[in-house]
MOPAC internal coordinates of N, CA, C and O (Angstrom, degrees):
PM7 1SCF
backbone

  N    0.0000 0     0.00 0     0.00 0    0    0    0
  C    1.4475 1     0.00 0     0.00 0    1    0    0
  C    1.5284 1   108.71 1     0.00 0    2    1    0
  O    1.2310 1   117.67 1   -44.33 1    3    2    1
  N    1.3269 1   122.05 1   135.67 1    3    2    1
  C    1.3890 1   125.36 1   175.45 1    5    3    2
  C    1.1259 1   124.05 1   -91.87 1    6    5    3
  O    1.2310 1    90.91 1   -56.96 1    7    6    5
  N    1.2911 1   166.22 1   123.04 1    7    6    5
  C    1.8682 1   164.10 1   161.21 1    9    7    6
  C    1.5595 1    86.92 1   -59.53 1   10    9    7
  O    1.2310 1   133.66 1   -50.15 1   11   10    9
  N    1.6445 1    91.21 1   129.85 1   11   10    9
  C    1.3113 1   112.00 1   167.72 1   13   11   10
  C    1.5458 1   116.41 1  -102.67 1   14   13   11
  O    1.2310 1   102.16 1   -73.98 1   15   14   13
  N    1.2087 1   150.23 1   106.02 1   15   14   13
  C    1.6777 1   123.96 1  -178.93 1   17   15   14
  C    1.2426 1   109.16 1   -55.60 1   18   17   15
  O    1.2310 1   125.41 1   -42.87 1   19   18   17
  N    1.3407 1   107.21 1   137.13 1   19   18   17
  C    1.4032 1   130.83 1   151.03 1   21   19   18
  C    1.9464 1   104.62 1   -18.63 1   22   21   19
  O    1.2310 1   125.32 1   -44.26 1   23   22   21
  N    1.2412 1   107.39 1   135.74 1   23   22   21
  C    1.8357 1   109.74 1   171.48 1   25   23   22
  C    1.4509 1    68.41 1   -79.83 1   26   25   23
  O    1.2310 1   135.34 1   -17.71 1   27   26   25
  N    1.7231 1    87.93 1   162.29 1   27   26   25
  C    1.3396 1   122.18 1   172.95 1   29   27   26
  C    1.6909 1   113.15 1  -101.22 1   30   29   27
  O    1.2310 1   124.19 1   -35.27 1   31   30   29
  N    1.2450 1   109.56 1   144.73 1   31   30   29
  C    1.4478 1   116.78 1  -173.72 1   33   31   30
  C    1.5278 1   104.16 1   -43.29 1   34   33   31
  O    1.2310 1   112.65 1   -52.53 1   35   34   33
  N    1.6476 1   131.48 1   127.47 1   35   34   33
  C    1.2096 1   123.83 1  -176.62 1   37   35   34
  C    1.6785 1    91.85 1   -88.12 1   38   37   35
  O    1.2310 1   113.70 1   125.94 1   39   38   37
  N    1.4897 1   129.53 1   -54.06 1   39   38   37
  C    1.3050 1   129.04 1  -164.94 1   41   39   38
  C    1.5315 1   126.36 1  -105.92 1   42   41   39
  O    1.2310 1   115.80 1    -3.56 1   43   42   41
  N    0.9309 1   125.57 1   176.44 1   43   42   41
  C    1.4017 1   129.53 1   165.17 1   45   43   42
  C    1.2075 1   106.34 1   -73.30 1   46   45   43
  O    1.2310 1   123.61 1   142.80 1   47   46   45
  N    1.6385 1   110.68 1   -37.20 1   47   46   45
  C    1.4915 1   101.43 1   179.48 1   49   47   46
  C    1.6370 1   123.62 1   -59.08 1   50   49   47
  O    1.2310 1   129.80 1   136.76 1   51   50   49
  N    1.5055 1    98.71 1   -43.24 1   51   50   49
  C    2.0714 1   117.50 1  -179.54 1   53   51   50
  C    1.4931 1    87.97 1   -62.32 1   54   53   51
  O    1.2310 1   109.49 1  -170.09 1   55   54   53
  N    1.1304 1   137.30 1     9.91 1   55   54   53
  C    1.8943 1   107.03 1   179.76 1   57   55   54
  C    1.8158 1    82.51 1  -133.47 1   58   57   55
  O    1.2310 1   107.39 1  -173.77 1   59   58   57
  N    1.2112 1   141.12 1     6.23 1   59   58   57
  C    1.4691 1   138.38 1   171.17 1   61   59   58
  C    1.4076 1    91.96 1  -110.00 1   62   61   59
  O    1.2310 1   102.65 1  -167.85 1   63   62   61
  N    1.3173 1   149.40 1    12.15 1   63   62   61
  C    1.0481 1   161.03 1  -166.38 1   65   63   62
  C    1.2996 1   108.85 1  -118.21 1   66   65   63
  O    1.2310 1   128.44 1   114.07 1   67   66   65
  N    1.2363 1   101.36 1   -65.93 1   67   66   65
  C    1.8717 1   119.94 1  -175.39 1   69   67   66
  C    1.4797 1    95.80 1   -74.89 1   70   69   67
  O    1.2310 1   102.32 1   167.49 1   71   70   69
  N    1.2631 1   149.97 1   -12.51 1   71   70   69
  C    1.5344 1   147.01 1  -169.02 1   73   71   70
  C    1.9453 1   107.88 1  -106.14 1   74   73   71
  O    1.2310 1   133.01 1   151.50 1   75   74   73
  N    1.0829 1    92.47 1   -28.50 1   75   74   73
  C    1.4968 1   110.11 1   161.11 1   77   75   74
  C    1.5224 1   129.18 1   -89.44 1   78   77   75
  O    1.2310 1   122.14 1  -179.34 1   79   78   77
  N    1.1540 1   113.51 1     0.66 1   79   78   77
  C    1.6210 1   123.72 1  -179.06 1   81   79   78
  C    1.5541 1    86.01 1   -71.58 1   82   81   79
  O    1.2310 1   127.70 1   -28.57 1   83   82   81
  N    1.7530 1   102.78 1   151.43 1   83   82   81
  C    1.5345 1    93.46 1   143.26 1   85   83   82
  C    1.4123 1   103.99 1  -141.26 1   86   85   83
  O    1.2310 1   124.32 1   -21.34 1   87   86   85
  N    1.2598 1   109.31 1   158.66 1   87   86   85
  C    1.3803 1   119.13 1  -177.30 1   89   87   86
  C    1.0555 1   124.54 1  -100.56 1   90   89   87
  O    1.2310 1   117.28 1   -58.44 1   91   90   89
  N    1.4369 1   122.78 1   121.56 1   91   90   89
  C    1.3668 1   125.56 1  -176.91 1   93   91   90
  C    1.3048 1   118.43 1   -70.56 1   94   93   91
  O    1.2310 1   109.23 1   -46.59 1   95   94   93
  N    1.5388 1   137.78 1   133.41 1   95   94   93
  C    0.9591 1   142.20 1  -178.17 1   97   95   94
  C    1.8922 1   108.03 1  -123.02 1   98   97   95
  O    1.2310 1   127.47 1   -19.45 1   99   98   97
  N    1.3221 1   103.22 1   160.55 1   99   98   97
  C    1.6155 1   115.07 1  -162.10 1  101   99   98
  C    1.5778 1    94.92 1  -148.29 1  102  101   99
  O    1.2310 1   115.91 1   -56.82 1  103  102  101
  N    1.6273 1   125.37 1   123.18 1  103  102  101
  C    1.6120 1   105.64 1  -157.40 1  105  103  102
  C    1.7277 1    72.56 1  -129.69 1  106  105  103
  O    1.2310 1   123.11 1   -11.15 1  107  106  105
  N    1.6908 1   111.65 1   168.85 1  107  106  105
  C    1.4536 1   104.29 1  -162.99 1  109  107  106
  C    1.4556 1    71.28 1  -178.16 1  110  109  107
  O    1.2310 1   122.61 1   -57.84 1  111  110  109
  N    1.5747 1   112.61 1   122.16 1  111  110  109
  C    1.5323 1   127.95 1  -179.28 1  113  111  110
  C    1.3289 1   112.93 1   176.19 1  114  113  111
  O    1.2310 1   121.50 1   -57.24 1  115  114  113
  N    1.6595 1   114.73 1   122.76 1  115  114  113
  C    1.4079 1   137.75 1   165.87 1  117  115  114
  C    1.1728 1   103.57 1    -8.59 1  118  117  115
  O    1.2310 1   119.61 1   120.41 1  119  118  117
  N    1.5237 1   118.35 1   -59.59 1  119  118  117
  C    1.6859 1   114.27 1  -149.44 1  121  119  118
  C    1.5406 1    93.67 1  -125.21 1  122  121  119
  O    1.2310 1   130.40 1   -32.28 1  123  122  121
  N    1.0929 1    97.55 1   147.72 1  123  122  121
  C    2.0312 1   117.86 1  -178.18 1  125  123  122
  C    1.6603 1    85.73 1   -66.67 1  126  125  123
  O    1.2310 1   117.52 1   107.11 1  127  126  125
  N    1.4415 1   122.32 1   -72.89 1  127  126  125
  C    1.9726 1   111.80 1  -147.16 1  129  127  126
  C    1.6155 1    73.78 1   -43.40 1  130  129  127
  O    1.2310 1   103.74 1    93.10 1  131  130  129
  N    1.4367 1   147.53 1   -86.90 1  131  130  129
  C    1.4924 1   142.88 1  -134.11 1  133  131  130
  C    1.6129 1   108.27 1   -42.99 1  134  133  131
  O    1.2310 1   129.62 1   132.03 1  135  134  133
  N    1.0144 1    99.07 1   -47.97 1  135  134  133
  C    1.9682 1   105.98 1   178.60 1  137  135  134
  C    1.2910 1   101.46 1   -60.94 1  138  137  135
  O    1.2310 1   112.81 1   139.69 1  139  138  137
  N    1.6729 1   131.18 1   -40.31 1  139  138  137
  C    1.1736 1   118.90 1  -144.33 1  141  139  138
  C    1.4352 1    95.26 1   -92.53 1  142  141  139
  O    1.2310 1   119.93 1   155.42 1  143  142  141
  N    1.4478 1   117.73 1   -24.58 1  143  142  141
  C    1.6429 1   141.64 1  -169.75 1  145  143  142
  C    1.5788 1    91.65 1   -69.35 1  146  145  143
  O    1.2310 1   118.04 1   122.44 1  147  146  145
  N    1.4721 1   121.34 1   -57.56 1  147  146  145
  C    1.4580 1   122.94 1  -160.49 1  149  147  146
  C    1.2606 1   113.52 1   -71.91 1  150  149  147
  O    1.2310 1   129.72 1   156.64 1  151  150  149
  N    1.8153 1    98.87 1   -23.36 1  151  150  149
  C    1.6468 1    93.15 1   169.38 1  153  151  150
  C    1.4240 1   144.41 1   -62.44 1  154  153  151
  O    1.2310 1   139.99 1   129.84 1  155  154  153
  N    1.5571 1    78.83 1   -50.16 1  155  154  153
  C    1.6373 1    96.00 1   174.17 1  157  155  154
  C    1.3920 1   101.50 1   -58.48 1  158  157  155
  O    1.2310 1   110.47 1   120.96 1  159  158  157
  N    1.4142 1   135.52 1   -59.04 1  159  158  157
  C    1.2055 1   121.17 1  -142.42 1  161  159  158
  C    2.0175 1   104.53 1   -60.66 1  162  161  159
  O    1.2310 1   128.16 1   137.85 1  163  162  161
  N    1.2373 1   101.90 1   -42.15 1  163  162  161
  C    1.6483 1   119.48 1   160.60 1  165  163  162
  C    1.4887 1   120.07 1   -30.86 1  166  165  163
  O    1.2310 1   123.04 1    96.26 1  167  166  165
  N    1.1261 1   111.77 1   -83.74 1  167  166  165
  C    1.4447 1   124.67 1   169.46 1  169  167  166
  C    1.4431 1   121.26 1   -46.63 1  170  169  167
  O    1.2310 1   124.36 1   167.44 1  171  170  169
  N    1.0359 1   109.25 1   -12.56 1  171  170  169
  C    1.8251 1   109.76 1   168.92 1  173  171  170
  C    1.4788 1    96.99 1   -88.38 1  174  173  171
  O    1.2310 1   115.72 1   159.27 1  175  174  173
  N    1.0286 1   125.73 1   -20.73 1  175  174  173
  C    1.3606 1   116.09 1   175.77 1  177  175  174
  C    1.4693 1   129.09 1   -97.48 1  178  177  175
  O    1.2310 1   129.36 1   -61.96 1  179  178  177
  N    1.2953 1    99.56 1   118.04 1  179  178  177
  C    1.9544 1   102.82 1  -153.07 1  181  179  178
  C    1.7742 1   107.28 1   -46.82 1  182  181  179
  O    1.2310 1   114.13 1   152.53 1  183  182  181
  N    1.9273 1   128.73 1   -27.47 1  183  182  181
  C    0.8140 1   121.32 1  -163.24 1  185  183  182
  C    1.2626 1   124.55 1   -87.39 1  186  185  183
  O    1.2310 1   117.08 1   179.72 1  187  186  185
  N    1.6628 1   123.16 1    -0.28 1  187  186  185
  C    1.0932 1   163.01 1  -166.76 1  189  187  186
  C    1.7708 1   126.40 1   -80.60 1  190  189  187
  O    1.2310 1   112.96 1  -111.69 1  191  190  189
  N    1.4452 1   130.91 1    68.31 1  191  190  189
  C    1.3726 1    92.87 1   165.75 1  193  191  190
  C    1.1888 1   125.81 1   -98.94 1  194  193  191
  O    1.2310 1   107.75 1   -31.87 1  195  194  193
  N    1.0611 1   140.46 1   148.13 1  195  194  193
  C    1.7700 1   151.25 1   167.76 1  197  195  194
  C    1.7158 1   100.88 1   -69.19 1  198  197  195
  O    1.2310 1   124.65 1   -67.95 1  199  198  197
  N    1.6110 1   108.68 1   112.05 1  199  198  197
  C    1.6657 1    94.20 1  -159.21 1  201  199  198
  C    2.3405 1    87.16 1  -100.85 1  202  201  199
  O    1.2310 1   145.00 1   169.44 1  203  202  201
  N    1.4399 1    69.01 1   -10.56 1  203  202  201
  C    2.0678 1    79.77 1  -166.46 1  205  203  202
  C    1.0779 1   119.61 1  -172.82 1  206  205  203
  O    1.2310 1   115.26 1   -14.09 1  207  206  205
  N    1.1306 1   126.60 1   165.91 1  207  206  205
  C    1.5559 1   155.46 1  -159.02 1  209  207  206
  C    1.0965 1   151.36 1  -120.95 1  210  209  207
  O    1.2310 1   109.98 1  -157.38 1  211  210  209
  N    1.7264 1   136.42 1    22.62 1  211  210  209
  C    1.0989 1   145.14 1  -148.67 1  213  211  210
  C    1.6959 1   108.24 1   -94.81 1  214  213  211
  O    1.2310 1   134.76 1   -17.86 1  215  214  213
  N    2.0537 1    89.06 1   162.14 1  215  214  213
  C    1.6977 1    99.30 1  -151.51 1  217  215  214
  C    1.5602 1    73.64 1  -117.44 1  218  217  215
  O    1.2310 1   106.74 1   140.20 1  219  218  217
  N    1.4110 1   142.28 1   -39.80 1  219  218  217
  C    1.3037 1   143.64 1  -147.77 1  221  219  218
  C    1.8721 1   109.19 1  -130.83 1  222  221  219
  O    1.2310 1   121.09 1    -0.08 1  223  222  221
  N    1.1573 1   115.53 1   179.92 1  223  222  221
  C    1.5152 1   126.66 1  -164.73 1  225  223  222
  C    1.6061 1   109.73 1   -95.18 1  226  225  223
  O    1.2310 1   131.53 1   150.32 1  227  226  225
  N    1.7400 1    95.36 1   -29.68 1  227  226  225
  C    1.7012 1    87.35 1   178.29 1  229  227  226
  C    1.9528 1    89.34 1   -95.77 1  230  229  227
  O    1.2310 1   117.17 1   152.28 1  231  230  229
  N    0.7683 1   122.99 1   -27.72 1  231  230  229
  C    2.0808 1    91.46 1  -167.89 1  233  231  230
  C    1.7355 1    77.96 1   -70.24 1  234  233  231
  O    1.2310 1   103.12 1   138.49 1  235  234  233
  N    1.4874 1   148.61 1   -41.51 1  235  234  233
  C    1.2961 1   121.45 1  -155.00 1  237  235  234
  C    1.3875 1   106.24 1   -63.83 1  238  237  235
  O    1.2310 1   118.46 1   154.89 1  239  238  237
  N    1.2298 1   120.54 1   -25.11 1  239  238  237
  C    1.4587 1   113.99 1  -160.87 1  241  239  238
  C    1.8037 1   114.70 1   -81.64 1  242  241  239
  O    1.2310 1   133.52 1   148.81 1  243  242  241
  N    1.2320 1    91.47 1   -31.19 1  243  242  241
  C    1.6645 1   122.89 1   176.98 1  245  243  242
  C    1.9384 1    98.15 1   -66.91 1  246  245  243
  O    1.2310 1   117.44 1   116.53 1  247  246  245
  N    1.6044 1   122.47 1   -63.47 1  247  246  245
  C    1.0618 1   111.92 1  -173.12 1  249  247  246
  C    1.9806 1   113.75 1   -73.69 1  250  249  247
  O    1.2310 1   120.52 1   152.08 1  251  250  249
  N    0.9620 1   116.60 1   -27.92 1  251  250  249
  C    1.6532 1   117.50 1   167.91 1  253  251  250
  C    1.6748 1   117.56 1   -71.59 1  254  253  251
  O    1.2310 1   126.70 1   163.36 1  255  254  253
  N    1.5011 1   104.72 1   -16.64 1  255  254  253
  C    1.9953 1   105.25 1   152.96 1  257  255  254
  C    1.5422 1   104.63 1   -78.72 1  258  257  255
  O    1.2310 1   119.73 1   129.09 1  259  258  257
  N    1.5894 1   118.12 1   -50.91 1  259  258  257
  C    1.3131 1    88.86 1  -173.44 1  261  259  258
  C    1.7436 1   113.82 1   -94.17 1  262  261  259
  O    1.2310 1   117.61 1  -153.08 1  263  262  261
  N    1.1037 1   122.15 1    26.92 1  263  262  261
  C    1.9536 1   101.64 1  -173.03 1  265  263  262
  C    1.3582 1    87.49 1  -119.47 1  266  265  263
  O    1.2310 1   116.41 1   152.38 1  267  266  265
  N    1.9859 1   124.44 1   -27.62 1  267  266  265
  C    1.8620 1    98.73 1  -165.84 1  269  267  266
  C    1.1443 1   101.77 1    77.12 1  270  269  267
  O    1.2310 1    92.16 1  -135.96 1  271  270  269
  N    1.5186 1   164.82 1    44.04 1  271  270  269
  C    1.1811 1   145.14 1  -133.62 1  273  271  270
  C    1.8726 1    84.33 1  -116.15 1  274  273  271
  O    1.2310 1   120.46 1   -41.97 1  275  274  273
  N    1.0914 1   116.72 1   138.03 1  275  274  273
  C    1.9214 1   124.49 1   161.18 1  277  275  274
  C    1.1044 1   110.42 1   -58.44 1  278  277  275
  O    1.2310 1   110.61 1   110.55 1  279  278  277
  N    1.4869 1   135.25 1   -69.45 1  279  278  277
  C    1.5521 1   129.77 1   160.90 1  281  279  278
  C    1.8061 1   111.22 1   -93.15 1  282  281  279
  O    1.2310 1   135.61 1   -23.00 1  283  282  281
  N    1.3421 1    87.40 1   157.00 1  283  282  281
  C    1.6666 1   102.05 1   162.75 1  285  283  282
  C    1.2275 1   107.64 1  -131.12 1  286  285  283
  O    1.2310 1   118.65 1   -42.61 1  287  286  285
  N    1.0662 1   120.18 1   137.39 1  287  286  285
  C    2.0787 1   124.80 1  -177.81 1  289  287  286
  C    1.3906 1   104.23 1  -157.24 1  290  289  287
  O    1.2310 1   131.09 1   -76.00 1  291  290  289
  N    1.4563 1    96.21 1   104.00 1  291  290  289
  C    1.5991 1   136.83 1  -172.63 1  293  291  290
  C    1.3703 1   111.07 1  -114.06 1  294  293  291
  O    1.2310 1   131.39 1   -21.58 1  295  294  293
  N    2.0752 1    95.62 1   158.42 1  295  294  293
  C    1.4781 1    86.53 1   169.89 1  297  295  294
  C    1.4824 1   106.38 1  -106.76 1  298  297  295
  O    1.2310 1   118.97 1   -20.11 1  299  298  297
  N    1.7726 1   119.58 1   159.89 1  299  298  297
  C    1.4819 1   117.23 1  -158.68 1  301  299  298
  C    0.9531 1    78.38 1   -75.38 1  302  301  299
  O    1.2310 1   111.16 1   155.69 1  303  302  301
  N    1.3076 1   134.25 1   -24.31 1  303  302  301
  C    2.3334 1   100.35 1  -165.54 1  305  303  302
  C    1.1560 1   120.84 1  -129.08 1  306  305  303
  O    1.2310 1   124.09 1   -97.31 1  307  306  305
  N    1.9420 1   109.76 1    82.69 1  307  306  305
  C    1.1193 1   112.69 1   169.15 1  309  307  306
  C    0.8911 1   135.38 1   -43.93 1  310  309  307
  O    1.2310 1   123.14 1   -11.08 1  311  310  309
  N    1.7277 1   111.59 1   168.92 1  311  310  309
  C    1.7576 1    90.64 1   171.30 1  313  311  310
  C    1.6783 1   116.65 1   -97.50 1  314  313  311
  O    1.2310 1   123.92 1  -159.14 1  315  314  313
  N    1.3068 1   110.08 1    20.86 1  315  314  313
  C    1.4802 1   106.17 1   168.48 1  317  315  314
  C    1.4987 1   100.13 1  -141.83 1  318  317  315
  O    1.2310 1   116.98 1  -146.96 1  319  318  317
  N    1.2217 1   123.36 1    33.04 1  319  318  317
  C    1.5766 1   130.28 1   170.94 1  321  319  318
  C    1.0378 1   130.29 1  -118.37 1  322  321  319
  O    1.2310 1   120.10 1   180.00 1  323  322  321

């Protein structure tokens, strides 16, 4: 497999573009303080939304049909996974 670089921003517009994206996020962890920890740290960051919240394997699977989320960042060992 080869690494390609990234094209480089052609405009001012593609980088007022890319600064305005936001990224959906989907957080999925054993313990609430960790969700509640991962949130905040997220949400301080303007590019960030927190679309949801899961403790288990079936609400994650249920909330990533309905949110579409861009990332998901889970823990591998649910407690029903």
């Amino acid at each position: 497999m080869v690494d390609v670089p990234p094209a480089p921003l052609s405009t001012v517009a593609d980088a007022t573009l890319l600064e305005q994206t936001v990224i959906r996020v989907l957080l999925t962890h054993t313990y609430p303080i960790v969700l509640h920890g991962l949130q905040a740290l997220l949400q301080a960051q303007q590019q960030f939304q927190v679309v949801d919240r899961r403790m288990t394997a079936q609400g994650l699977m249920e909330a990533v049909r309905r949110h579409r989320p861009d990332i998901l960042l889970m823990d591998w060992q649910l407690k029903d996974g």
